[in-house]
C-alpha positions in Angstrom: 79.0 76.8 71.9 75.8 76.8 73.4 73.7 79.5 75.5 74.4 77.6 78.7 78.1 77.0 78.3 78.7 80.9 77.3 76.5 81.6 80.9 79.5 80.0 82.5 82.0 81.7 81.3 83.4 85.0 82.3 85.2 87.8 80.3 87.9 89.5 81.5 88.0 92.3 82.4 85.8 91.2 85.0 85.6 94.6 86.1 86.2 96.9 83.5 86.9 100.5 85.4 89.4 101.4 87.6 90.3 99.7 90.4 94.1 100.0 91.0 96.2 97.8 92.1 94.1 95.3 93.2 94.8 92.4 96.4 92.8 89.4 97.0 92.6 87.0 99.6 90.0 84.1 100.4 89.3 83.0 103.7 86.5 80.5 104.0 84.0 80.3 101.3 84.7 84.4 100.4 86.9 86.3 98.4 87.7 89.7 99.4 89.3 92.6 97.9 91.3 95.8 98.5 92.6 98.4 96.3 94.5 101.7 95.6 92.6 104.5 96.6 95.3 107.1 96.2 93.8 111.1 97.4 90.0 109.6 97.5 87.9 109.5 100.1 86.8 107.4 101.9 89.9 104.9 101.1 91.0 101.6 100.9 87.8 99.7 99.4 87.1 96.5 100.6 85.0 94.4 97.9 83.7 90.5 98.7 82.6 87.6 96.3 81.0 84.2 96.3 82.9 83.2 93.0 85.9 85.5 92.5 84.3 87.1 89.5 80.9 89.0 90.5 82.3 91.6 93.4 80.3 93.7 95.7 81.2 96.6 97.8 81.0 96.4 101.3 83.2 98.9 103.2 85.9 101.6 103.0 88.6 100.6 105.5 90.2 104.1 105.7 87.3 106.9 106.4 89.4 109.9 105.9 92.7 110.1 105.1 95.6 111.0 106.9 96.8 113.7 108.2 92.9 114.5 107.9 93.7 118.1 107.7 96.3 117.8 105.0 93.9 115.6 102.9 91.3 118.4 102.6 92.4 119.8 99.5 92.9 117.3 96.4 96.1 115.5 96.5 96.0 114.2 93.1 98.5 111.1 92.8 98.8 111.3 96.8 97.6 108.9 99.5 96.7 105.3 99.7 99.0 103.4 97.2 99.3 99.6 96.5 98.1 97.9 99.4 98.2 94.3 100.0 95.6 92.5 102.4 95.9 89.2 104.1 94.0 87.0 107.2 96.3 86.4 110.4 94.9 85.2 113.5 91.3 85.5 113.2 92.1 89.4 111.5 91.7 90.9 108.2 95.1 92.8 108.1 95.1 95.7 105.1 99.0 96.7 104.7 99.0 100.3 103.2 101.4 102.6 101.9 101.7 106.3 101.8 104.6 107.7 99.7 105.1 110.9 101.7 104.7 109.1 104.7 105.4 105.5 105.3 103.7 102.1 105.8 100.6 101.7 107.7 98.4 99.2 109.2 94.6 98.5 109.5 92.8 95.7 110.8 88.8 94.6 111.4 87.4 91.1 112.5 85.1 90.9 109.3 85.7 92.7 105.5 82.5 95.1 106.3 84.6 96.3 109.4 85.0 98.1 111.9 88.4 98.8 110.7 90.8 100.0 113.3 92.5 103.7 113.0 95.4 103.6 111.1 98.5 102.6 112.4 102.7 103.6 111.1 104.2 100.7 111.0 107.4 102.0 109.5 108.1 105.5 108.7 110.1 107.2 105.4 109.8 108.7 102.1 109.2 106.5 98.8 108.1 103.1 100.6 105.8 101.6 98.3 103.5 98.5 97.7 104.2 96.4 101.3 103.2 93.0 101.6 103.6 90.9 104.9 104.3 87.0 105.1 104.0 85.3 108.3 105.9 82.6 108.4 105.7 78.8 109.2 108.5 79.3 111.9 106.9 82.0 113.5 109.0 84.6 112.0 107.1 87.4 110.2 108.5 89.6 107.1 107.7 92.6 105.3 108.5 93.2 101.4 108.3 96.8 99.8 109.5 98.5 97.1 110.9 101.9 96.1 109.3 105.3 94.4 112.4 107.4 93.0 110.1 110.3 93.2 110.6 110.0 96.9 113.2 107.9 97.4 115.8 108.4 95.0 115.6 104.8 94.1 113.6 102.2 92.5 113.9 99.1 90.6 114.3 97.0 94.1 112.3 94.7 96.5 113.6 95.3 100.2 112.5 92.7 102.8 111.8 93.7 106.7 111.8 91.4 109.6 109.0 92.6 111.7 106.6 91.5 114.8 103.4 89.0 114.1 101.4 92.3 115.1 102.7 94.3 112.6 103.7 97.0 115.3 107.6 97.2 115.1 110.5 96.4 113.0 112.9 93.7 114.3 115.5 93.4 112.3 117.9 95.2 109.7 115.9 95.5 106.0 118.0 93.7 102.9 117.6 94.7 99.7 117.0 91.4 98.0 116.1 92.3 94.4 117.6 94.7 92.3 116.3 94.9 89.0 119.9 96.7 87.5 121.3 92.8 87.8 118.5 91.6 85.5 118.9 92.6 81.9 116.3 94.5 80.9 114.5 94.5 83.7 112.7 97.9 84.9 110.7 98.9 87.5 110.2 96.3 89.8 107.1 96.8 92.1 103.9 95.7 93.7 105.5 92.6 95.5 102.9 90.4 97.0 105.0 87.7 99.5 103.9 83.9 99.8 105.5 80.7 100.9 104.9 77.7 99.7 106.3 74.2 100.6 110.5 74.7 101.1 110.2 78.0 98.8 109.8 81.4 99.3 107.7 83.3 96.0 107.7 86.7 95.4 105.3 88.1 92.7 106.0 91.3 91.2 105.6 93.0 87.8 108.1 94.5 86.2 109.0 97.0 82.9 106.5 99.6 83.4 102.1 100.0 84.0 101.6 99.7 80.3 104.5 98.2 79.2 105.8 95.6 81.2 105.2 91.8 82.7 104.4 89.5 85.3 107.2 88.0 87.0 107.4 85.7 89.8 110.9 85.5 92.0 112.3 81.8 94.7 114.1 81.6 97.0 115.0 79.1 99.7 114.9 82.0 101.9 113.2 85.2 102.7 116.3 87.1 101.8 117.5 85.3 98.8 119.2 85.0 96.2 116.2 84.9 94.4 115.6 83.4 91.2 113.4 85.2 88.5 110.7 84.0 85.8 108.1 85.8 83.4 105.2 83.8 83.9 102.6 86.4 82.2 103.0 88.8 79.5 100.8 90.7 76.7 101.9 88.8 73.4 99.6 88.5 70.6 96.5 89.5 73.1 95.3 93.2 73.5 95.7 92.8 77.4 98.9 95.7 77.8 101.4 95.4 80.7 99.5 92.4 83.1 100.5 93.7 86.1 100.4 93.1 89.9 98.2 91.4 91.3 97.3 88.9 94.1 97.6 84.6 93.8 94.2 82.9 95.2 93.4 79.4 95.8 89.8 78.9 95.5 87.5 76.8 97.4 87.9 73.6 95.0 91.6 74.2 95.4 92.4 75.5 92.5 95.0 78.2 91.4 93.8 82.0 90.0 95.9 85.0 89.8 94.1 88.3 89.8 95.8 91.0 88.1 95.4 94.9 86.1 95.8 95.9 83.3 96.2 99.8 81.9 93.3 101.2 80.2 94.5 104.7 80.1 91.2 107.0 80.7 89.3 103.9 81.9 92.0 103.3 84.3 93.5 100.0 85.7 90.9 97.2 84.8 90.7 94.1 86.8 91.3 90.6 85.1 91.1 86.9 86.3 93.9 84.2 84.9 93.4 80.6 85.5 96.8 79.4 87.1 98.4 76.2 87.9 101.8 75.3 89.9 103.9 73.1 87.2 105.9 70.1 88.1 109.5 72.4 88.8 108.0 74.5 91.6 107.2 77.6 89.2 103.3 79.1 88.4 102.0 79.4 85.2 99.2 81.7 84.2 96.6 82.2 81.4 96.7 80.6 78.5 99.7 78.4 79.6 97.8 76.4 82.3 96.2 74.6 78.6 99.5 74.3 77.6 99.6 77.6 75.4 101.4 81.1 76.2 102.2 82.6 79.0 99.7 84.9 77.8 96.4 86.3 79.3 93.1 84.9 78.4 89.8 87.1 77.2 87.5 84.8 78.3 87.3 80.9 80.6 85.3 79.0 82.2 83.8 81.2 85.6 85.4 79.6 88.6 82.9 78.4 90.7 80.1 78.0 87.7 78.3 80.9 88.2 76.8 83.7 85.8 79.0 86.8 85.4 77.4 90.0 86.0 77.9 93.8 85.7 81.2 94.8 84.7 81.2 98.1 86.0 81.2 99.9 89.5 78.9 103.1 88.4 75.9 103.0 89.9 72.0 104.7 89.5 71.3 107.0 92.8 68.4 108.7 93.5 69.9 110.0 96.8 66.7 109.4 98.6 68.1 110.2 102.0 70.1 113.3 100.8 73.3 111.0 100.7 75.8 109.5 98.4 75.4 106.0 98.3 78.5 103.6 98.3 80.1 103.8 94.9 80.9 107.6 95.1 83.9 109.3 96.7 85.4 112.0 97.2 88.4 113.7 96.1 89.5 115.1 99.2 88.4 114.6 102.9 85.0 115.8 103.1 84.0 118.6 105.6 81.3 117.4 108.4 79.2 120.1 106.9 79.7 119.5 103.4 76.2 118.2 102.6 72.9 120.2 103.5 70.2 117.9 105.0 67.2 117.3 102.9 65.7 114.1 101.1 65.3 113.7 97.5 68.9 115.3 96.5 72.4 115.5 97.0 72.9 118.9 98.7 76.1 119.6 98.3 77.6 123.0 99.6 80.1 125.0 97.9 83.8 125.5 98.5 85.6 128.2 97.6 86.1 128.3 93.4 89.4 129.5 91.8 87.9 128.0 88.4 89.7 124.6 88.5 87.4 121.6 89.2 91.1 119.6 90.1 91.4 121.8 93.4 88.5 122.2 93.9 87.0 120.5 97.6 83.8 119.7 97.1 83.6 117.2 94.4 81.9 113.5 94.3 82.9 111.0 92.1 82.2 107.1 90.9 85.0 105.3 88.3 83.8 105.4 84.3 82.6 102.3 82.8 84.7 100.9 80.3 82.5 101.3 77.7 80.9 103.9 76.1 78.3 105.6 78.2 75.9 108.6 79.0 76.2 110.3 82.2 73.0 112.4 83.3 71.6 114.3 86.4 69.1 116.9 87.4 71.1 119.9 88.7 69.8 123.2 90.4 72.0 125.6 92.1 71.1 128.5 94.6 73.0 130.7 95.3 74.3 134.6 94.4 76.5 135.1 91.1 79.7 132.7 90.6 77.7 129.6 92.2 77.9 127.0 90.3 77.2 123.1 89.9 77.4 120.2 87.7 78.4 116.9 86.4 81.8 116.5 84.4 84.2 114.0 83.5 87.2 114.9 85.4 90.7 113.8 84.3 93.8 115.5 83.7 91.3 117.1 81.4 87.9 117.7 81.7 84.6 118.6 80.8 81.3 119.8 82.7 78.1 120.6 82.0 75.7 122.4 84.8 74.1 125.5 85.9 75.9 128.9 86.6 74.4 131.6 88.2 75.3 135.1 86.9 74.3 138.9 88.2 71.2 138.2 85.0 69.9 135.0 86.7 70.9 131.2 85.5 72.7 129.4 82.3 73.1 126.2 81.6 76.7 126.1 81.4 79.1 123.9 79.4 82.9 124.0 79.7 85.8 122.6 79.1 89.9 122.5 80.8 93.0 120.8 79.0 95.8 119.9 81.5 97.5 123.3 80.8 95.1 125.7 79.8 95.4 128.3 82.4 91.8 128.6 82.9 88.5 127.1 81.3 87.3 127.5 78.4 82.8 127.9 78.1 81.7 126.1 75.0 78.0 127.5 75.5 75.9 129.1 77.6 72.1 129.1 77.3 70.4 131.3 79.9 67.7 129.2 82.2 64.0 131.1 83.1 65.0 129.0 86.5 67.6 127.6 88.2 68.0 124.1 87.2 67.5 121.8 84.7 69.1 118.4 83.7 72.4 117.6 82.0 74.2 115.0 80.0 77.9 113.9 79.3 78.2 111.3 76.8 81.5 109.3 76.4 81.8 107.9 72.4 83.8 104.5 72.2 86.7 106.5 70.8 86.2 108.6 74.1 85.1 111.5 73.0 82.8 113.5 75.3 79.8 115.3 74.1 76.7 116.9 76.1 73.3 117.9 76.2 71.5 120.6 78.6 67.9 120.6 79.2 67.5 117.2 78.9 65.9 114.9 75.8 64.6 117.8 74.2 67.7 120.1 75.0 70.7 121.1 72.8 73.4 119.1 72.1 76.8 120.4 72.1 80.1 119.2 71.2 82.8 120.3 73.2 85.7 119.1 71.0 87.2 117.4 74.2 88.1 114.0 74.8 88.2 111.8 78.1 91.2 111.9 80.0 93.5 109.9 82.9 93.8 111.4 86.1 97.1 110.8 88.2 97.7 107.4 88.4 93.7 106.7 87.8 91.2 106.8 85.5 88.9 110.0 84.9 85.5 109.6 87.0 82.2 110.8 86.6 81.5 113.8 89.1 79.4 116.2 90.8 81.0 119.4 92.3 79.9 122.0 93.8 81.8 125.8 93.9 81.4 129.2 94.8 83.7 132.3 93.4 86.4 133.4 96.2 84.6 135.3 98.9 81.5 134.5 97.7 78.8 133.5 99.8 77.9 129.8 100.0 76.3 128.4 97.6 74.3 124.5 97.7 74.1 122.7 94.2 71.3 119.8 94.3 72.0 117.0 92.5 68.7 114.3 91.9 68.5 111.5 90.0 71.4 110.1 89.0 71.6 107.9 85.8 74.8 106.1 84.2 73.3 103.9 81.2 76.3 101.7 79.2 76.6 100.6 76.0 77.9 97.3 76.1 78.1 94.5 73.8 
């Protein structure tokens, strides 16, 4: 194949890092895109495209989290699940769920906002992964599943009659899926609702994040009886579990289904299938649009013709104006306070320490790529003894490497945490005539982590870790900032930020 036919084509993932759960709409001659945010914040990123495979980030559409007070300790797993948005009457409309709080609502007039405050549309425990239709009749309906961890239930699609503003429920909810009458079938979630022609589709995955399938559910009406069909699922390919995602027609009118797949540490990758409506009424996907399996493909011909780009969200920052730019968030609702002023550097200022990065406040992240990579920043902390700072690779386990100040000065720290360790563990320790220097974290391709202080002429160091999921993400690249309980505050400035992949 020649140069300029592999320029046109795209491999999937198309962004390899995580971006859960994602939705996709296209209104005009753009694409947009929400997704999971869970307990980051700011929430609820809204991404836009020219050719549904090079994305860009535009806005958060949820600032802080809510309740704001709640949200400022880490929530890990908590927050902002599956959302689903959609365009109704000159609005972007971002349906949202909160599993310890109900279903909520957010709207804005373009994708790079203002988006309103968040609104409940429907209150309870366990309501997951909502998706809105509005109807050709006028009649409007809300689809949602279950989390047993709340609800005592799951396996099942309920459907809502609501109002066209999304402001009330109108009607009694019908459970109009049940996954227990389908042999086999497990875990039924992330509907996205659609009507086309005299049907009604619902597509939902099914068996399980890194086990299961695609499936795709008709009707004559919104509340059934629904039929079912697989129409994407791993086979012979190294795609795991395609799962829940959003149906687009592009510009040329033609079919694409956007989907994730489960990379584990990486987290849930985004991946682009050609798809086509057959002759019966049904969608196929993948490789089955050519006439092969109802498999994912690894690689097609780009959409719209166009060049694929980075495949990554990580980012360089020099922090010029003192201030994160927009591929970082936080793990918790930031403080107003929570960065000194200053150019040149991220300032952040301490919170209190109890030795866990995981609960600790002030911490700054961006998703890993999903490929091997080195991780780098100039850190300096000031402060009295237990300040410290750094950049780690935070998942259920971690690593970090950065500057501790002790009652004999400064050391260039490196430590380590496994999910049930009861405190960390300091690999090394090399004392600093100041108080900063640079650091490293390296991620192998097998994921392993390793690091360097004192930059290209430092020591390297091995801390026998490897990188590690978070709660229902992948790990990120961070910068915290902590102080020891009842310590004074402490500021740790970060400068020049540096993420370089290794990428074939």
């Amino acid at each position: 194949m020649s140069r300029l036919n592999d320029e046109h084509l795209y491999r999937n993932p198309i962004i390899d890092a995580d971006l859960p759960d994602p939705d996709a709409i296209r209104v005009g001659d753009r694409y947009v895109l929400t997704a999971s945010s869970f307990q980051r914040a700011p929430g609820l990123p809204v991404y836009v495209s020219d050719d549904l495979v090079n994305w860009r980030r535009v806005a958060n559409a949820l600032p802080a989290l809510e309740p704001r007070g709640w949200f400022r300790e880490p929530r890990h797993g908590q927050g902002v699940w599956a959302p689903s948005i959609r365009f109704h009457d000159g609005r972007y409309v971002i349906v949202y769920p909160d599993p310890d709080q109900g279903i909520f609502v957010v709207t804005a007039p373009e994708p790079e906002g203002p988006w309103s405050e968040p609104r409940l549309l429907l209150a309870g425990l366990g309501l997951i992964d909502p998706c809105p239709l509005w109807d050709d009749d006028g009649a409007t309906y809300l689809v949602h599943g279950w989390a047993r961890s709340r609800a005592g239930r799951k396996n099942v699609l309920t459907v809502v009659p609501v109002d066209s503003e999304l402001r009330r429920v109108t009607g009694p909810a019908r459970d109009v899926i049940d996954g227990a009458e389908l042999d086999g079938w497990t875990t039924i979630e992330g509907p996205k609702f659609h009507r086309r022609g005299a049907h009604y589709y619902i597509f939902a995955p099914a068996g399980g994040v890194a086990t299961g399938w695609q499936a795709v559910f008709r009707a004559s009406d919104p509340f059934g009886p629904y039929e079912a069909r697989v129409v994407l699922a791993q086979g012979g390919t190294p795609v795991n579990g395609p799962h829940q995602g959003a149906w687009v027609e592009a510009r040329d009118g033609r079919d694409w289904f956007v989907h994730f797949q489960d990379r584990g540490p990486v987290g849930r990758v985004v991946h682009l299938q050609p798809m086509a409506w057959g002759d019966d009424g049904w969608p196929v996907m993948g490789a089955a649009v050519e006439g092969g399996p109802a498999e994912p493909v690894l690689s097609h011909p780009t959409p719209h013709g166009t060049r694929q780009g980075a495949r990554t969200l990580a980012a360089d920052d020099d922090f010029a104006v003192g201030a994160p730019g927009p591929t970082w968030t936080w793990q918790s609702n930031p403080d107003d306070d929570a960065l000194a002023p200053g150019d040149g550097a991220l300032r952040i200022r301490s919170a209190d320490d109890a030795g866990n990065l995981r609960t600790l406040r002030r911490v700054i992240g961006q998703p890993v790529p999903g490929t091997a990579f080195r991780a780098r920043v100039g850190v300096r902390v000031d402060g009295e003894d237990g300040a410290r700072g750094g950049l780690a690779i935070l998942g259920l386990d971690y690593a970090w490497a950065g500057v501790r100040r002790t009652a004999d000065g400064a050391a260039a720290v490196v430590a380590i945490r496994r999910r049930d360790d009861l405190e960390e563990s300091v690999v090394a320790s090399v004392p600093l005539e100041g108080p900063e220097t640079e650091v490293e974290l390296a991620v192998t391709d097998e994921g392993a982590i390793r690091a360097r202080v004192g930059g290209e002429d430092g020591v390297e160091i091995d801390p026998r870790i490897d990188m590690a999921e978070g709660q229902w993400i992948g790990a990120e690249v961070v910068l915290f900032s902590g102080s020891g309980r009842g310590r004074p505050e402490s500021v740790a400035a970060f400068t020049r930020f540096r993420i370089d992949l290794d990428e074939d």
